[in-house]
C-alpha positions as CSV (number, residue, x, y, z in Angstrom):
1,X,18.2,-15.3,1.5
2,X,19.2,-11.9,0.6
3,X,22.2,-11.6,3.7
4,X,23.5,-14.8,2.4
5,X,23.3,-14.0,-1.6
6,X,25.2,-10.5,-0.7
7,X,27.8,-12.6,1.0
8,X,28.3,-14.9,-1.6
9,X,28.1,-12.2,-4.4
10,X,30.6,-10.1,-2.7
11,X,33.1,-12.4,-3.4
12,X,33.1,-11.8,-7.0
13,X,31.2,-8.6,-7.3
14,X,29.5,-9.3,-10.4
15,X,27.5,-6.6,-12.0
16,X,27.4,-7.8,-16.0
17,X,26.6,-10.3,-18.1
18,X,28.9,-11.8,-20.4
19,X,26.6,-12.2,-23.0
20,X,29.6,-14.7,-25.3
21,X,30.9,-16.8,-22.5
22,X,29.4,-20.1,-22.8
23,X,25.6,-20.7,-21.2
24,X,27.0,-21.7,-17.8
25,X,28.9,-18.6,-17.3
26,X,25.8,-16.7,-18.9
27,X,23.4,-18.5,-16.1
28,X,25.4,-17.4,-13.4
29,X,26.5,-14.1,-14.9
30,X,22.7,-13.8,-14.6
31,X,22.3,-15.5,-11.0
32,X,24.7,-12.7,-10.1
33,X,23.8,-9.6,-11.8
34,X,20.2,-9.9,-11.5
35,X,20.4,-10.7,-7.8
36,X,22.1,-7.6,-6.6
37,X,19.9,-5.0,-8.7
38,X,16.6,-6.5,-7.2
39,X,17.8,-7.0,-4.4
40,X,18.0,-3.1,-3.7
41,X,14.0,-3.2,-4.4
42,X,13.0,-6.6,-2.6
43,X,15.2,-5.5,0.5
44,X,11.9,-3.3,1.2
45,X,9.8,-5.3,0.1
46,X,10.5,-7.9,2.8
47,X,10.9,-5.0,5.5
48,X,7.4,-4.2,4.6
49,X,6.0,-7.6,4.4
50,X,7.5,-8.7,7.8
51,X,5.9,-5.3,9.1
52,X,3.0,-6.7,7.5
53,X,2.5,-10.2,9.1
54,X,3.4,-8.5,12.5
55,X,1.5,-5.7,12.8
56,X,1.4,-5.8,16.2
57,X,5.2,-5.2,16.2
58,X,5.0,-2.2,14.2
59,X,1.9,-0.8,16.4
60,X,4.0,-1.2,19.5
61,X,6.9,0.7,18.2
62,X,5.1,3.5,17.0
63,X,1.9,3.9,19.9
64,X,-0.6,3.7,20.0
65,X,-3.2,0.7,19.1
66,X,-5.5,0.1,15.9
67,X,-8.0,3.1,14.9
68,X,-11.3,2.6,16.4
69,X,-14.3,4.3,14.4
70,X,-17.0,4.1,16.4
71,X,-20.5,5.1,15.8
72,X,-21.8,7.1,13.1
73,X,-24.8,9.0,14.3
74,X,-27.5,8.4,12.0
75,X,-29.5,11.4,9.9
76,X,-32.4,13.0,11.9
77,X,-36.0,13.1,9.5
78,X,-37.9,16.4,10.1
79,X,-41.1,17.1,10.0
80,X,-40.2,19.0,6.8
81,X,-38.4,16.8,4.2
82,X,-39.2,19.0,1.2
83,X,-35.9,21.1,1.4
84,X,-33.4,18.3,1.5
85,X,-29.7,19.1,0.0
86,X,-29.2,18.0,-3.6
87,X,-25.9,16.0,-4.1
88,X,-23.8,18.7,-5.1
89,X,-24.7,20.8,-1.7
90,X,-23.7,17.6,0.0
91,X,-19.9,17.2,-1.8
92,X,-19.8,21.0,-1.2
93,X,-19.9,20.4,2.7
94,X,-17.6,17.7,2.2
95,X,-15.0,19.6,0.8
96,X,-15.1,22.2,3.6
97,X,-14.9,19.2,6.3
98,X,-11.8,18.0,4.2
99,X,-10.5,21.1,2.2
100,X,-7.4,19.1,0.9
101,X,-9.0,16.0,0.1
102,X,-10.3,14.3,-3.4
103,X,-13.4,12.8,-3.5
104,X,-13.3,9.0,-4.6
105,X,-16.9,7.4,-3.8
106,X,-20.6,8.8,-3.1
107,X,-22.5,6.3,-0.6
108,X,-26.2,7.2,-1.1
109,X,-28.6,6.9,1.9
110,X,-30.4,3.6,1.6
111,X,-33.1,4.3,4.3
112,X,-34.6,7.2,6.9
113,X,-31.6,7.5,9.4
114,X,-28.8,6.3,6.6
115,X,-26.5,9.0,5.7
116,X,-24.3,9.9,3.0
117,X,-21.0,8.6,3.2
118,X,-18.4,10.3,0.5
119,X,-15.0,8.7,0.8
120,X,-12.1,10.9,0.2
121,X,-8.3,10.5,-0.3
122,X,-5.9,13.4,1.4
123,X,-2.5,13.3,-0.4
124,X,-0.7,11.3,2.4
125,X,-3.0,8.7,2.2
126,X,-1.9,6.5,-0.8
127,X,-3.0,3.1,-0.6
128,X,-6.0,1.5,-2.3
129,X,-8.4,1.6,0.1
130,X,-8.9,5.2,1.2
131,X,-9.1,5.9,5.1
132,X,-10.8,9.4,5.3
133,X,-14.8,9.7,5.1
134,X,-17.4,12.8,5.6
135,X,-20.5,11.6,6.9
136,X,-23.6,13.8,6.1
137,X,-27.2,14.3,7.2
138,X,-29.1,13.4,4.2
139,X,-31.9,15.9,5.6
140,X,-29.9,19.0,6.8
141,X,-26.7,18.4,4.9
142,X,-24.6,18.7,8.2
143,X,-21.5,17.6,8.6
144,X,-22.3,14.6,11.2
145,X,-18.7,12.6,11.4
146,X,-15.0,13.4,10.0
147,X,-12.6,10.6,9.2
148,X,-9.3,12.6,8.7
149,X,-6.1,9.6,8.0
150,X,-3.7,12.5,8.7
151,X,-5.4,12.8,12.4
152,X,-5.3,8.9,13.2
153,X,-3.2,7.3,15.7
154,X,0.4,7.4,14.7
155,X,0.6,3.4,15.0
156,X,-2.3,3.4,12.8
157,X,-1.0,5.4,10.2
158,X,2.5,3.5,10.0
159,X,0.3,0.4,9.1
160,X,-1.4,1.8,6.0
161,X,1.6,3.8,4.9
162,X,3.5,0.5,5.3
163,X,1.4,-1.6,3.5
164,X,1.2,1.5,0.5
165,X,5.1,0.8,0.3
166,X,4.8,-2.8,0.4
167,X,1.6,-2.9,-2.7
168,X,3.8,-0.3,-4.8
169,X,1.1,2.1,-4.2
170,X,2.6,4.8,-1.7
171,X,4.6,6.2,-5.2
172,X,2.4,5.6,-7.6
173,X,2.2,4.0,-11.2
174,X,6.2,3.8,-11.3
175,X,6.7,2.3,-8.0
176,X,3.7,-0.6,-9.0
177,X,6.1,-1.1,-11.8
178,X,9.5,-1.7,-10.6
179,X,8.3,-3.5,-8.1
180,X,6.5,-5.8,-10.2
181,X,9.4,-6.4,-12.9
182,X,11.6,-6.8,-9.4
183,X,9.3,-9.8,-8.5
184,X,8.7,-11.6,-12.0
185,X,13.0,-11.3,-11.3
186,X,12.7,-13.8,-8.6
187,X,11.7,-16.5,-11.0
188,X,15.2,-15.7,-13.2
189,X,16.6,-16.5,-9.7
190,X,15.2,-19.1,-9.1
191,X,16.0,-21.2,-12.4
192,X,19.5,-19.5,-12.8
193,X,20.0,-20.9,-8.5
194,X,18.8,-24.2,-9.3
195,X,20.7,-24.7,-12.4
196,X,24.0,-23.5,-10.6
197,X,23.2,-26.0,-8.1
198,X,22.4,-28.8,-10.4
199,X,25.8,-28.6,-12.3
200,X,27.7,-28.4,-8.4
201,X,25.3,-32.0,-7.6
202,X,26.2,-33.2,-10.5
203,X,30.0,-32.7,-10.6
204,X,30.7,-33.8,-7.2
């Protein structure tokens, strides 16, 4: 849609809306002038969501594969539990694991070999769901397991970057923005397309 709306805008090169022609030349004044500023937004947009439903695609241009986890080891009881690290010692060794990181959840231990689990967002990490993680002994308070985004695969980090771009998220509250007025646009295309194609039906 947007190779062929570029082509048949290009003709004309419309980029305002004359506001006192009558409401058919106002309708496609619209079609026209609307279509060409989102389309610089919803050009990504589509990039991203292609990337999106073919992940794969975008892993195999970028190496290598999904991010595997794997196990985190559990939190070793002593014989003495008396001296166990208060929550505060705990986010202290989480910010040395990840120095550069903000904290943005607190997982408590829910049982004898649970650990805490404090989920953390480093600055090139901006999507909703964060991808870095400290795992602690809830006995010791030793660092057990670092989940670092920036140290992922490549591939890996391509995907969650993408889909930041894609959600509005990778720039923040401005980028949510124009990227939700850009699609609430596509329903003034919509009417304004099928109105201009209505009036062509019905004078042919």
């Amino acid at each position: 849609m947007i190779p062929t709306g570029l082509w048949l805008w290009w003709r004309k090169k419309q980029f305002r809306i004359s506001w006192k022609s009558s409401w058919r030349r106002i309708n496609w004044d619209l079609h026209s002038a609307v279509g060409i500023y989102t389309v610089v937004f919803l050009t990504p947009a589509t990039v991203t969501g292609f990337f999106i439903s073919f992940e794969q695609l975008l892993y195999w241009i970028t190496h290598p594969g999904p991010l595997e986890r794997g196990m985190v080891p559990g939190s070793a009881r002593p014989n003495d539990t008396s001296q166990r690290p208060d929550l505060d010692s705990v986010l202290l060794a989480s910010d040395g694991a990840l120095p550069n990181a903000t904290n943005v959840s607190v997982r408590l231990p829910r049982g004898p070999k649970s650990v805490y689990v404090i989920q953390k967002r480093v600055p090139q990490d901006q999507s909703r769901n964060v991808q870095s993680a400290v795992y602690i002994d809830q006995f010791s308070g030793k660092v057990l397991k670092v989940e670092d985004f920036n140290k992922s695969s490549p591939g890996y980090r391509a995907v969650r970057i993408n889909r930041s771009i894609h959600a509005g998220d990778y720039w923040g509250l401005p980028s949510r923005i124009v990227l939700s007025i850009s699609s609430a646009l596509l329903a003034v295309m919509a009417v304004t397309g099928v109105i201009i194609w209505w009036k062509k039906l019905a004078g042919s």
